[in-house]
C-alpha positions as CSV (number, residue, x, y, z in Angstrom):
1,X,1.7,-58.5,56.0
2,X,5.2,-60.2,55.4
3,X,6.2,-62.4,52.8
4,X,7.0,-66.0,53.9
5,X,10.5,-67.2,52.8
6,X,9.0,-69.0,50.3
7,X,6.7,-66.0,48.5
8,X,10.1,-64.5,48.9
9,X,12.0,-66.7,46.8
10,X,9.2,-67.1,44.0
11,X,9.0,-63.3,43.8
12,X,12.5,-63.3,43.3
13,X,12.2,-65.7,40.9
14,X,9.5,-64.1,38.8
15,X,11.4,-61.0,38.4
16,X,14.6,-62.8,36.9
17,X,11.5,-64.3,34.9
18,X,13.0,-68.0,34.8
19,X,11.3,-71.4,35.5
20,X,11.9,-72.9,38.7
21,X,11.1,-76.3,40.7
22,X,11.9,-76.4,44.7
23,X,14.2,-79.8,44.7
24,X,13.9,-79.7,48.4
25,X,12.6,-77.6,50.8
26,X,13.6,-77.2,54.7
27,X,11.7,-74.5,56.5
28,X,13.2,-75.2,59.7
29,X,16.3,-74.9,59.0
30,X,15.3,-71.9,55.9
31,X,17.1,-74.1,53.2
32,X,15.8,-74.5,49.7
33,X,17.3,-75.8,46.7
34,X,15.8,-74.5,43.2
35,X,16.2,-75.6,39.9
36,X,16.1,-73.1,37.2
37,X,15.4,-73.3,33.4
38,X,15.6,-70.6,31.2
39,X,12.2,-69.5,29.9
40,X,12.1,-70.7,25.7
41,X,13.2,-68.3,24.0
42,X,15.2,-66.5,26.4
43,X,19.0,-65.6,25.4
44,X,20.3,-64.5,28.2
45,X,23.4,-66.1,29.0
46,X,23.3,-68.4,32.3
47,X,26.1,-65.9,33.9
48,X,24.0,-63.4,33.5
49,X,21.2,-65.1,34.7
50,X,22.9,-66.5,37.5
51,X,24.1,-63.1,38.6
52,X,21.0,-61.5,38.4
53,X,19.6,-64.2,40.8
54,X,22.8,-63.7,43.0
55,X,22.5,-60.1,43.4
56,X,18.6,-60.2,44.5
57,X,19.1,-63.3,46.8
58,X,22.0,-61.6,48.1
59,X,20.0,-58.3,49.0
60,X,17.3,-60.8,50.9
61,X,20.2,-61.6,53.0
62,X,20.2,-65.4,51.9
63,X,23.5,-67.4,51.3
64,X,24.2,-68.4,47.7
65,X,25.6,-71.3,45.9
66,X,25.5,-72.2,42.3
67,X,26.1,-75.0,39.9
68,X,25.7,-73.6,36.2
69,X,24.7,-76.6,34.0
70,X,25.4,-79.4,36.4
71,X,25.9,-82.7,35.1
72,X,23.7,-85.1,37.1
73,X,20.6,-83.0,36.9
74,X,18.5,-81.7,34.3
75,X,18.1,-78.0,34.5
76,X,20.1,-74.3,33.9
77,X,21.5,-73.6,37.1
78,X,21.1,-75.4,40.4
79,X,21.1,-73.2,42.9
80,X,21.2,-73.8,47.3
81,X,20.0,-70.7,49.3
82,X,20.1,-70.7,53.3
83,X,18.6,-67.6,55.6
């Protein structure tokens, strides 16, 4: 059985072991914006976080775009993936 986008992107997710929301969601056009929080307690730096994300989505064959710490918004990394 294949993975829907969707399991995709929270399986992703779970491995970089962060805390995510879906801001939105299209799944006819396969573009989702995530926003990511690091877990309490985790050190990591948001780079490194961000490129760990990066390299998986990347592999998935998913377009990537970041905002570390954005301003208007109240998470880690803001992040808009596209299939």
């Amino acid at each position: 059985m294949e993975m829907t986008e969707r399991q995709l992107i929270q399986e992703i997710l779970n491995t970089v072991d962060v805390i995510y929301d879906f801001e939105n969601v299209d799944e006819d056009t396969k573009e989702y914006t995530l926003l990511i929080k690091r877990q309490t307690g985790d050190v990591r730096d948001l780079n490194v976080i961000n490129d760990e994300m990066k390299h998986y989505f990347n592999e998935a064959n998913f377009d990537y775009q970041e905002q570390v710490e954005p301003a208007e918004i109240d998470c880690d990394i803001r992040v808009q993936i596209k299939r």
